[in-house]
C-alpha positions, 0 to 999 in steps of 0.5 A: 291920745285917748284910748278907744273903749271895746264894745263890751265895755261901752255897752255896759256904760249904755247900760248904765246909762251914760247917753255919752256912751252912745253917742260914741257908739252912734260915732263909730258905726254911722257911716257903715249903718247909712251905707248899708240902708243907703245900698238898699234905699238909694235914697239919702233921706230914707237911708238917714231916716232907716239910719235913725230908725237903726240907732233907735232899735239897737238902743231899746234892745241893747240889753238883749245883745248876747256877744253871740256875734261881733257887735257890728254884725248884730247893728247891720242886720238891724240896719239891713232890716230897718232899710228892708221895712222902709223899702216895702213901706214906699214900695207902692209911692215910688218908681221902680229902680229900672225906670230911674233916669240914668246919667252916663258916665264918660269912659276913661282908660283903666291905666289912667284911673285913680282910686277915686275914679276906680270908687266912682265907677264901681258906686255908678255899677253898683246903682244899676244892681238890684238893692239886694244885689248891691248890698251882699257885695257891698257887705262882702267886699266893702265891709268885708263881711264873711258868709256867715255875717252875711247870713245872719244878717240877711236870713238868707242861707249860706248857700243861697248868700254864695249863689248871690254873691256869684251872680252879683259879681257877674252882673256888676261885671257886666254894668262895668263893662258898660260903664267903661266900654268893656274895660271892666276887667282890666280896671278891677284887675289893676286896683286889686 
């Protein structure tokens, strides 16, 4: 079984040159970068697109790249910046995200959900939060991202992070509420 490089080292065979390399680094970070354009997008060809636009960047500034942080929170912030700039570049061709049609979802009892249907839920919750909503929780909870990540990666404060975080949760609370009749509680209890 092959061994999987650290990221210094694959970063120095970018560096190098070695387009494989690359190919490697886009392998193991495409689906947390498209989540994170995904959650401010919440479209698949613009969060593809922002994506792309991600690699692209990252690749021109890889040399730039200090270790000042973990890797993976220097390639989120120049996600969540590249789904950023595409949201203000649609801004003014799209609807607002409150006047998206909105499919109801038959609520199930709590006991009886298994973790696909627990993801489900929580992905329908998570489309009714504003994108910047979605995205801190997703970051924090999701991906796992502490604070101070979420900072850098954001430019908002820490305190400020922690306020969103706060009201976030309780916003996603509710539109869980009112996605299983009232039975959120139980449900994030019962996976946890």
């Amino acid at each position: 079984m092959e061994q999987r490089m650290d990221h210094a080292d694959l970063i120095q065979r970018i560096l190098s040159g070695e387009s494989r390399a690359f190919g490697e680094l886009v392998q193991r970070y495409q689906h947390l970068v498209y989540t994170v354009c995904m959650r401010v997008l919440r479209n698949a060809e613009d969060a593809e697109e922002a994506s792309q636009d991600a690699f692209v960047k990252a690749f021109r500034n890889l040399s730039g790249f200090t270790g000042g942080s973990k890797f993976s929170t220097w390639l989120y912030t120049i996600a969540y910046r590249s789904a950023i700039s595409r949201a203000r570049q649609r801004r003014t061709n799209t609807d607002p995200l409150d006047e998206l049609v909105h499919q109801p979802v038959a609520a199930a009892p709590s006991d009886g959900l298994h973790r696909t249907d627990v993801r489900h839920y929580l992905n329908q919750a998570l489309e009714k939060l504003t994108p910047e909503e979605s995205t801190i929780l997703s970051l924090h909870y999701l991906d796992e991202l502490s604070v101070e990540e979420i900072v850098t990666i954001t430019g908002l404060s820490a305190s400020n992070v922690k306020v969103r975080l706060f009201r976030s949760r309780k916003r996603l609370e509710a539109a869980l509420n009112t996605e299983l009749n009232g039975e959120a509680r139980s449900l994030l209890l019962n996976d946890a």
